[in-house]
DRENDO-1510 file (C-alpha; in Angstrom, 1 decimal, always signed):
<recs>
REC; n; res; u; v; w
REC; 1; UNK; -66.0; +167.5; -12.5 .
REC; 2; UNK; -62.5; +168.4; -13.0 .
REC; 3; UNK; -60.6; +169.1; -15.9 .
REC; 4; UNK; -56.8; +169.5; -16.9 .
REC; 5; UNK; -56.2; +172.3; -19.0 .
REC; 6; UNK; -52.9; +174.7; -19.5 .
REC; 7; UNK; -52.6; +177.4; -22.2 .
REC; 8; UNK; -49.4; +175.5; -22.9 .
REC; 9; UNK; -51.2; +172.9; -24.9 .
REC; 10; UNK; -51.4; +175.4; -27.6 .
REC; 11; UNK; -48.0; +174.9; -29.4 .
REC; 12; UNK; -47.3; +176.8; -33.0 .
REC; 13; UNK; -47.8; +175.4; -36.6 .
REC; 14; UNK; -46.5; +177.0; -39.7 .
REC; 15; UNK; -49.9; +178.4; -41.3 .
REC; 16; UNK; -52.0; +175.9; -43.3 .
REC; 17; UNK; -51.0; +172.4; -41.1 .
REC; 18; UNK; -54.0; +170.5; -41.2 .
REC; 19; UNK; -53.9; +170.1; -37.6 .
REC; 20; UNK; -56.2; +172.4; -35.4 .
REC; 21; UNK; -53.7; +172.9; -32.7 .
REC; 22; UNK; -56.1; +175.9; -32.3 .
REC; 23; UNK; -59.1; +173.5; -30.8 .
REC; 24; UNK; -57.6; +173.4; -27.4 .
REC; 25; UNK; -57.6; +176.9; -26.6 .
REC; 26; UNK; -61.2; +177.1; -28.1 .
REC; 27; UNK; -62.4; +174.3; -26.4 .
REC; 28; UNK; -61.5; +175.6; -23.0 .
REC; 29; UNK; -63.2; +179.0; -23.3 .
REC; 30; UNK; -66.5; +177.5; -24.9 .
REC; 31; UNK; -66.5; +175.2; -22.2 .
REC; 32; UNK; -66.6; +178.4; -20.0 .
REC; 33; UNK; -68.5; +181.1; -21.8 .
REC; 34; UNK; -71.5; +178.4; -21.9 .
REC; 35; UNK; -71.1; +177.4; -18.3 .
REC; 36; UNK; -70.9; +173.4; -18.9 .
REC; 37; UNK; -67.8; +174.4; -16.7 .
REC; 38; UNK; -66.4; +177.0; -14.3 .
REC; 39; UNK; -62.7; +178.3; -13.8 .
REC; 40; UNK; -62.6; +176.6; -10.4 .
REC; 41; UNK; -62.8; +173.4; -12.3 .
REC; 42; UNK; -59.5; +173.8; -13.9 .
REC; 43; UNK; -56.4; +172.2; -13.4 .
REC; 44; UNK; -53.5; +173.1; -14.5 .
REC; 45; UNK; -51.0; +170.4; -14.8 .
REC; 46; UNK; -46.9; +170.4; -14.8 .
REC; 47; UNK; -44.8; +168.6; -17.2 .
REC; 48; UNK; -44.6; +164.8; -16.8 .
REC; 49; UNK; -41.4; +163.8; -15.4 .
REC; 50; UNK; -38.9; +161.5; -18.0 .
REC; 51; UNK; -39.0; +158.4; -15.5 .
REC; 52; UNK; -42.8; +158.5; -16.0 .
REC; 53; UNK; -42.9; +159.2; -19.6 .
REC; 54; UNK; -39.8; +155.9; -19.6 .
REC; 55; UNK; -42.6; +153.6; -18.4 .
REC; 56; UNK; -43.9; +153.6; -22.0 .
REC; 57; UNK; -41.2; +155.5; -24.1 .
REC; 58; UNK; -37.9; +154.8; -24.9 .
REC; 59; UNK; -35.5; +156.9; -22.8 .
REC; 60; UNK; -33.8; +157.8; -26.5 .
REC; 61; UNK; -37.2; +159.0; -27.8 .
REC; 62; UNK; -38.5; +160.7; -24.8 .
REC; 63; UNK; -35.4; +162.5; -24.5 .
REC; 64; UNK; -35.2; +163.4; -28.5 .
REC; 65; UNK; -38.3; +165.0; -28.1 .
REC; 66; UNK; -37.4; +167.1; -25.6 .
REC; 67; UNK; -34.3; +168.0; -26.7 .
REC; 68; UNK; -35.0; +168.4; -30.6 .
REC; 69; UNK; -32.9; +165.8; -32.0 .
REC; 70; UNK; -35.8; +164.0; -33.8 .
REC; 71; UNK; -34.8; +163.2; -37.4 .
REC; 72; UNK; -36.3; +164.7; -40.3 .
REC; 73; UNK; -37.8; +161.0; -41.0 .
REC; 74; UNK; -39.2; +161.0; -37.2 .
REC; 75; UNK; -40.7; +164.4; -37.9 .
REC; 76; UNK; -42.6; +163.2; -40.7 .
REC; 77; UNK; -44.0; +159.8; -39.4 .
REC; 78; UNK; -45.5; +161.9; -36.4 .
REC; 79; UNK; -47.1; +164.9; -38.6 .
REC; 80; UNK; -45.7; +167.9; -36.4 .
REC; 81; UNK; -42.8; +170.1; -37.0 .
REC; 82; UNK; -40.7; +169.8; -33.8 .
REC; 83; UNK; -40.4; +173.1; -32.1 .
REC; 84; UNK; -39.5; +174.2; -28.2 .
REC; 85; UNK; -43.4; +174.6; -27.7 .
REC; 86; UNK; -44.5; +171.4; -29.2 .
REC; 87; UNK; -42.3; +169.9; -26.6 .
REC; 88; UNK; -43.6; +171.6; -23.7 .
REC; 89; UNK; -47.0; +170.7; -24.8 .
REC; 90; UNK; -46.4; +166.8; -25.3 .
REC; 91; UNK; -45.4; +166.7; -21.6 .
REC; 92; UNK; -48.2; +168.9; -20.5 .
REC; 93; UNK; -50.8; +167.1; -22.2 .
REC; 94; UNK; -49.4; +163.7; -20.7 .
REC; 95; UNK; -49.5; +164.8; -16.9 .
REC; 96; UNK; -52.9; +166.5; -17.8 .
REC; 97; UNK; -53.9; +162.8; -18.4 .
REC; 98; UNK; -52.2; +161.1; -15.1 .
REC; 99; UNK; -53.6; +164.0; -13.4 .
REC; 100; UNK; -57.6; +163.2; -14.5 .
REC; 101; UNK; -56.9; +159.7; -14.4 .
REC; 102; UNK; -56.3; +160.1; -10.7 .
REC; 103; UNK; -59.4; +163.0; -10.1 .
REC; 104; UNK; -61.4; +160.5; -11.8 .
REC; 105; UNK; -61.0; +158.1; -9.5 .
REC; 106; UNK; -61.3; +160.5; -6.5 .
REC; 107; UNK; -64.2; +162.2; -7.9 .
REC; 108; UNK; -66.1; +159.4; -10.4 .
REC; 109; UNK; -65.6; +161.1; -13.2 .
REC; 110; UNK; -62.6; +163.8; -14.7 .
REC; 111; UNK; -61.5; +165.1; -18.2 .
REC; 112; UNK; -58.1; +166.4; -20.0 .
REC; 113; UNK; -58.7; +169.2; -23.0 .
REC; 114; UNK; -56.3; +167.6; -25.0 .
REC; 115; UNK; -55.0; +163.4; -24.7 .
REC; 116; UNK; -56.1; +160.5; -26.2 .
REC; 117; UNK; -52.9; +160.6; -28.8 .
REC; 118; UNK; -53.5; +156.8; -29.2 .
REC; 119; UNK; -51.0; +156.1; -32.3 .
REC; 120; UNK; -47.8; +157.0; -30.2 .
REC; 121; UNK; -45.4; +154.3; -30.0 .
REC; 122; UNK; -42.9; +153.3; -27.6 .
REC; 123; UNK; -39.9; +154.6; -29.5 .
REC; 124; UNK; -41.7; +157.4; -32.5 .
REC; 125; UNK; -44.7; +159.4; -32.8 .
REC; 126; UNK; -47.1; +159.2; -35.6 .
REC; 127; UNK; -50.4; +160.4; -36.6 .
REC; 128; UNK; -50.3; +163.7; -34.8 .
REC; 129; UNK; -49.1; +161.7; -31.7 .
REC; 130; UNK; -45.9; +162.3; -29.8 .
REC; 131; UNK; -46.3; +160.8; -26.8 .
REC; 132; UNK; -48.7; +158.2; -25.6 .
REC; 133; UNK; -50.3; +159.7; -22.9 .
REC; 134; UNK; -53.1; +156.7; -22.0 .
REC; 135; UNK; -50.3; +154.6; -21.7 .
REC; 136; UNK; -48.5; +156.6; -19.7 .
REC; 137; UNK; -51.0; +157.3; -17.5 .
REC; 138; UNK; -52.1; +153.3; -17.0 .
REC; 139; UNK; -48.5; +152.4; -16.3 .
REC; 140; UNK; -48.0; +155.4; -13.9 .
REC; 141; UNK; -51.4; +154.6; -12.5 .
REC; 142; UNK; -50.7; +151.0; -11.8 .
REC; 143; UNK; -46.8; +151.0; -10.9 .
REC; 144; UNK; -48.3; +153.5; -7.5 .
REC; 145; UNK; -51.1; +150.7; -7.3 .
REC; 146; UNK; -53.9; +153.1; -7.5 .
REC; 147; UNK; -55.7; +150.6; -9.6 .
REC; 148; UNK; -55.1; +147.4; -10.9 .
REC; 149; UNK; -57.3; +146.6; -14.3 .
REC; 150; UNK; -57.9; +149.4; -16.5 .
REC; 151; UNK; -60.2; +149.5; -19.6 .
REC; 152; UNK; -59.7; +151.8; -22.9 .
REC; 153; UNK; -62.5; +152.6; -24.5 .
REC; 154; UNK; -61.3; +154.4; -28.1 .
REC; 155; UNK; -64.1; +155.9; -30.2 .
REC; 156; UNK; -61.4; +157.9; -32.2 .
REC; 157; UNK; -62.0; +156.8; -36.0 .
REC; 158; UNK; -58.8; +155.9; -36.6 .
REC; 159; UNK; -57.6; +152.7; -34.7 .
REC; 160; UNK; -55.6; +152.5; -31.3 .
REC; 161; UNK; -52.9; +151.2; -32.5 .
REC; 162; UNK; -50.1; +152.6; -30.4 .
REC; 163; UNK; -52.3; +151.5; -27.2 .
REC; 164; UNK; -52.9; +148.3; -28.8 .
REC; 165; UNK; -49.2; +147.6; -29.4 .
REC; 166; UNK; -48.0; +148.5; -25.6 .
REC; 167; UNK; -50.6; +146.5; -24.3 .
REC; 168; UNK; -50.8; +143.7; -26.0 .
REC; 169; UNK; -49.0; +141.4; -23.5 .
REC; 170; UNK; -50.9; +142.7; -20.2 .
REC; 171; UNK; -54.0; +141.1; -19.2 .
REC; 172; UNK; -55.0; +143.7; -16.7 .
REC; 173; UNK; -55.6; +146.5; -19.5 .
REC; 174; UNK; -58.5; +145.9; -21.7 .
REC; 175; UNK; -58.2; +148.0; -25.1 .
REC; 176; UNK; -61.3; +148.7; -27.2 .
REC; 177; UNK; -61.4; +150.2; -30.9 .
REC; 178; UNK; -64.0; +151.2; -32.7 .
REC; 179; UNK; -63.3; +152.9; -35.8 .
REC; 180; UNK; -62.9; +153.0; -39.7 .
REC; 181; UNK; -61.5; +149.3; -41.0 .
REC; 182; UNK; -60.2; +151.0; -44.3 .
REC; 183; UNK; -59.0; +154.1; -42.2 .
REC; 184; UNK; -55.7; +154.5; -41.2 .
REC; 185; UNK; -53.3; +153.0; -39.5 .
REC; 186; UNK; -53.4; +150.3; -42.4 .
REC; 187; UNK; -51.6; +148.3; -40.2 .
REC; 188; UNK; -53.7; +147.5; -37.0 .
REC; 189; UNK; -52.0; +145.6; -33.9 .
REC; 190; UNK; -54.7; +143.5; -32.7 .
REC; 191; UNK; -56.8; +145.3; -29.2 .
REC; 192; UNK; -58.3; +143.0; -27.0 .
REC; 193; UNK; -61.8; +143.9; -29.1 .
REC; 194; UNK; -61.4; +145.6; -32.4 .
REC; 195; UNK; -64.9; +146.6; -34.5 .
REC; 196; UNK; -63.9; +148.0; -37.7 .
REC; 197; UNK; -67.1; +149.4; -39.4 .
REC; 198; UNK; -67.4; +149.7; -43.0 .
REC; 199; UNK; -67.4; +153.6; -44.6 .
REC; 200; UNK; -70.2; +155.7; -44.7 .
REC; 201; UNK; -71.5; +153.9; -41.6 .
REC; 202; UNK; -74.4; +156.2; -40.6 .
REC; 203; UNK; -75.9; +156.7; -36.7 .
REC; 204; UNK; -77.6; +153.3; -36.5 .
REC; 205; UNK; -74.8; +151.0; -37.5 .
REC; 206; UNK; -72.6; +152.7; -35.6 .
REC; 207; UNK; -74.7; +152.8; -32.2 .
REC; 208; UNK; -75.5; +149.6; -32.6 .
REC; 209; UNK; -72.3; +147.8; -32.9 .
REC; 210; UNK; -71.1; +149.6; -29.9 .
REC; 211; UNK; -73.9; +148.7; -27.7 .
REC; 212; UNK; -73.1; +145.1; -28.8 .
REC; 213; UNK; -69.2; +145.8; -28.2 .
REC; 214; UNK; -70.2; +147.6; -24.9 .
REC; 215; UNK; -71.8; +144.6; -23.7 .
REC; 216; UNK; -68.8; +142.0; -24.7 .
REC; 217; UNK; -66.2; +143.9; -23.0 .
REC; 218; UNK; -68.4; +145.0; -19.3 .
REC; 219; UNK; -68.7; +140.7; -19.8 .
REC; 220; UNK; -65.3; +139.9; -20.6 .
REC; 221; UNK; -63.5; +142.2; -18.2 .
REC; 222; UNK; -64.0; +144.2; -14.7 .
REC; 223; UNK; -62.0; +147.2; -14.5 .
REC; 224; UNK; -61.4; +150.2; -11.8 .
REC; 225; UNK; -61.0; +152.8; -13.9 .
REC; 226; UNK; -61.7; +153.9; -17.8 .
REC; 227; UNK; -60.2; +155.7; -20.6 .
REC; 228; UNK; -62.8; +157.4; -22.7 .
REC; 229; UNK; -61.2; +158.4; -25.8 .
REC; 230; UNK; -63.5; +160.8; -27.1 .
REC; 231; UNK; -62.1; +161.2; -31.1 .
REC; 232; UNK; -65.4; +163.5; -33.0 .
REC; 233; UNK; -63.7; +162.4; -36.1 .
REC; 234; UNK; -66.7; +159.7; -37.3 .
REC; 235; UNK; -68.6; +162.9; -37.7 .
REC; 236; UNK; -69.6; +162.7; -41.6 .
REC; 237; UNK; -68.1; +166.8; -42.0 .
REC; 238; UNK; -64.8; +165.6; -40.6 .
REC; 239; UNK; -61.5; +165.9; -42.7 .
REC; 240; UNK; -60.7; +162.6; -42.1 .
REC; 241; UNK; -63.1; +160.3; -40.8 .
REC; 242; UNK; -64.8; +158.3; -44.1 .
REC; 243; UNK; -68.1; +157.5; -41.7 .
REC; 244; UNK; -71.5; +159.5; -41.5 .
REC; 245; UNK; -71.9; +159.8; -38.1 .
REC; 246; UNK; -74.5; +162.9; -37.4 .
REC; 247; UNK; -74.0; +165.2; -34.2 .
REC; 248; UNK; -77.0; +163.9; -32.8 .
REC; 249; UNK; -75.4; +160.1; -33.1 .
REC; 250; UNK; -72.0; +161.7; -31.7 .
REC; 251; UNK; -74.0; +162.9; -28.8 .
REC; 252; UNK; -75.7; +159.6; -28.3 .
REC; 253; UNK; -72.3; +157.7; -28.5 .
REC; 254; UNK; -70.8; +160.2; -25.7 .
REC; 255; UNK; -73.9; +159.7; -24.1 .
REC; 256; UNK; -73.9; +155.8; -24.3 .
REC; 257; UNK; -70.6; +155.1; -23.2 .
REC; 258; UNK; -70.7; +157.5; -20.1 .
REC; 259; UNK; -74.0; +156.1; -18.8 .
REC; 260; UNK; -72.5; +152.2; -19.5 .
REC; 261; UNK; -69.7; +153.3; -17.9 .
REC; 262; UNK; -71.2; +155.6; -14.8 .
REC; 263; UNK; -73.9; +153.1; -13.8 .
REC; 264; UNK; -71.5; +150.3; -13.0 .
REC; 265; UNK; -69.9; +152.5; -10.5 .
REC; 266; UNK; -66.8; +152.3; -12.6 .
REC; 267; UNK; -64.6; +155.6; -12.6 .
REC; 268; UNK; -64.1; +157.3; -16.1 .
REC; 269; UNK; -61.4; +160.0; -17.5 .
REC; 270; UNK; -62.5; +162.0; -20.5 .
REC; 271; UNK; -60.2; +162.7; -23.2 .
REC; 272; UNK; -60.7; +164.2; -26.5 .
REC; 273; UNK; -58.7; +162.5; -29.2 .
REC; 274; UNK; -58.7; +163.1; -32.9 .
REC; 275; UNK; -61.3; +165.4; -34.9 .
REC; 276; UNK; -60.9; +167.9; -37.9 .
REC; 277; UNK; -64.3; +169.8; -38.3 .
REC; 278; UNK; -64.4; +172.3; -41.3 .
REC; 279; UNK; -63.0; +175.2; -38.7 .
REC; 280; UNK; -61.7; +175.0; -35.7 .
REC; 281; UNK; -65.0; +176.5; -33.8 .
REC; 282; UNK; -66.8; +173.6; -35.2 .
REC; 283; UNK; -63.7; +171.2; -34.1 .
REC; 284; UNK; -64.3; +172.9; -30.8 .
REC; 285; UNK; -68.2; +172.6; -30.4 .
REC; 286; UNK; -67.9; +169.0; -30.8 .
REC; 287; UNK; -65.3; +168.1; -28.6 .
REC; 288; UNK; -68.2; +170.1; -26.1 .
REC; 289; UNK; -70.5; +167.6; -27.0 .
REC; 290; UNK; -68.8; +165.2; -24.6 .
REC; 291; UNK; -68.6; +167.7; -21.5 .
REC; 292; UNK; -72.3; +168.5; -21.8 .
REC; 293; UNK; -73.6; +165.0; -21.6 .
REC; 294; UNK; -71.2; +164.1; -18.8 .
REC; 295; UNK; -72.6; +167.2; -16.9 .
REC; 296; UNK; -76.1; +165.8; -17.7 .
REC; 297; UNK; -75.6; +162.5; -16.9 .
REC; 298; UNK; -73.6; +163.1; -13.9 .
REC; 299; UNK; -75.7; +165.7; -12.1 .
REC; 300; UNK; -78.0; +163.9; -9.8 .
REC; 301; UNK; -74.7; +162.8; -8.0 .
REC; 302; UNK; -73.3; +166.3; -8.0 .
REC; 303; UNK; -75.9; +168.4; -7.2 .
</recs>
């Protein structure tokens, strides 16, 4: 299995921002030091080129970004102070995603330590989302004709709703949400299948509804490839989330969704998503949780 990683997705934050930029770095060397996977495995992507990022985001936007001539008010809505390595990072992260996107379907299966920033809209960033990089990577993906009907499959607690919004209009991408009705964005663009659960769902109401949601989309719609997005924030310790969601039912749901997904033959990309564990070792461990049942699950074809 490969994996896009770069020590430039670690950008700075003045001390005290809630997000745990920190995760990324942490991620990558637990990964390692337990062995779920080895250096070789790593691939290190370049920044995404502007006519790629322009497939989704507004030439002004993409470029703003880049350039550091967001508005205070831009700033804001997305969450991050701009700076020259937040930059470098957005477009990183992005190519990391075209770049498993296509290893996954070369391979069956492929992950990005980072991705999954799901609120990002075509012309601002919000949520701790600057640029959109699912989206990028579908339209990318589809414009060279390496596939033709894609599926997102968003487990992040907060809806999809930047994915939602670009897609709303193509029938050959398929978006999914699962998440926290009463959680934010309070303003949800429709998906193709939205289940909003109520808060405090526990292990049981949330595994079930989506086994039941896993069974309506595989019914309504065949893709060639699928976008796992991999948010640990329904964990009942997380910052943010508002469910109860145990590790062991985070590990089922990884579990559940990469079987579904792997047994149909259907090619899958990894990505992390959204999560704010008490420390970022715990954020970290989590996001692991994923990588270790896709190892499991994935082995008898590997090995």
């Amino acid at each position: 299995m490969r994996i896009s990683y770069s020590p430039g997705y670690l950008a700075p934050l003045p001390d005290g921002h809630i997000f745990p930029m920190g995760k990324f770095k942490a991620l990558h060397r637990y990964l390692i030091d337990k062995g779920i996977i080895s250096p070789s495995q790593i691939v290190e992507p370049s920044l995404v080129d502007f006519a790629n990022l322009c497939t989704v985001h507004s030439p002004r936007y993409a470029h703003a970004v880049w350039d550091g001539e967001l508005s205070r008010k831009e700033e804001r809505r997305m969450g991050l102070p701009w700076s020259r390595g937040l930059a470098v990072r957005s477009r990183l992260a992005v190519q990391g995603t075209i770049n498993a996107g296509l290893m996954a379907l070369q391979d069956g299966i492929a992950g990005n330590l980072a991705g999954g920033t799901h609120h990002a809209m075509p012309d601002y960033g919000e949520g701790f989302c600057v640029y959109n990089d699912v989206a990028v990577a579908i339209k990318v993906l589809r414009q060279a004709m390496w596939v033709n009907r894609v599926m997102v499959i968003d487990c992040d607690v907060h809806q999809g709703n930047g994915t939602a919004e670009i897609f709303r209009d193509e029938s050959d991408v398929f978006t999914f949400s699962i998440h926290g009705e009463k959680n934010y964005p309070f303003k949800k663009p429709p998906s193709d299948l939205d289940a909003g659960l109520p808060d405090k769902s526990d292990d049981i109401t949330y595994l079930n509804t989506l086994s039941d949601s896993l069974d309506t989309i595989f019914e309504r719609f065949q893709p060639d490839l699928v976008f796992y997005l991999a948010g640990i924030d329904p964990l009942e310790s997380d910052h943010f989330g508002r469910l109860s969601l145990t590790t062991k039912g985070l590990r089922d749901r990884d579990r559940m969704v990469i079987e579904t997904v792997t047994q149909k033959e259907v090619p899958i990309t990894l990505l992390l998503s959204g999560g704010y564990a008490p420390t970022v070792e715990q954020t970290a461990e989590a996001h692991a949780i994923m990588y270790k049942e896709a190892l499991d699950i994935t082995k008898p074809f590997f090995h």
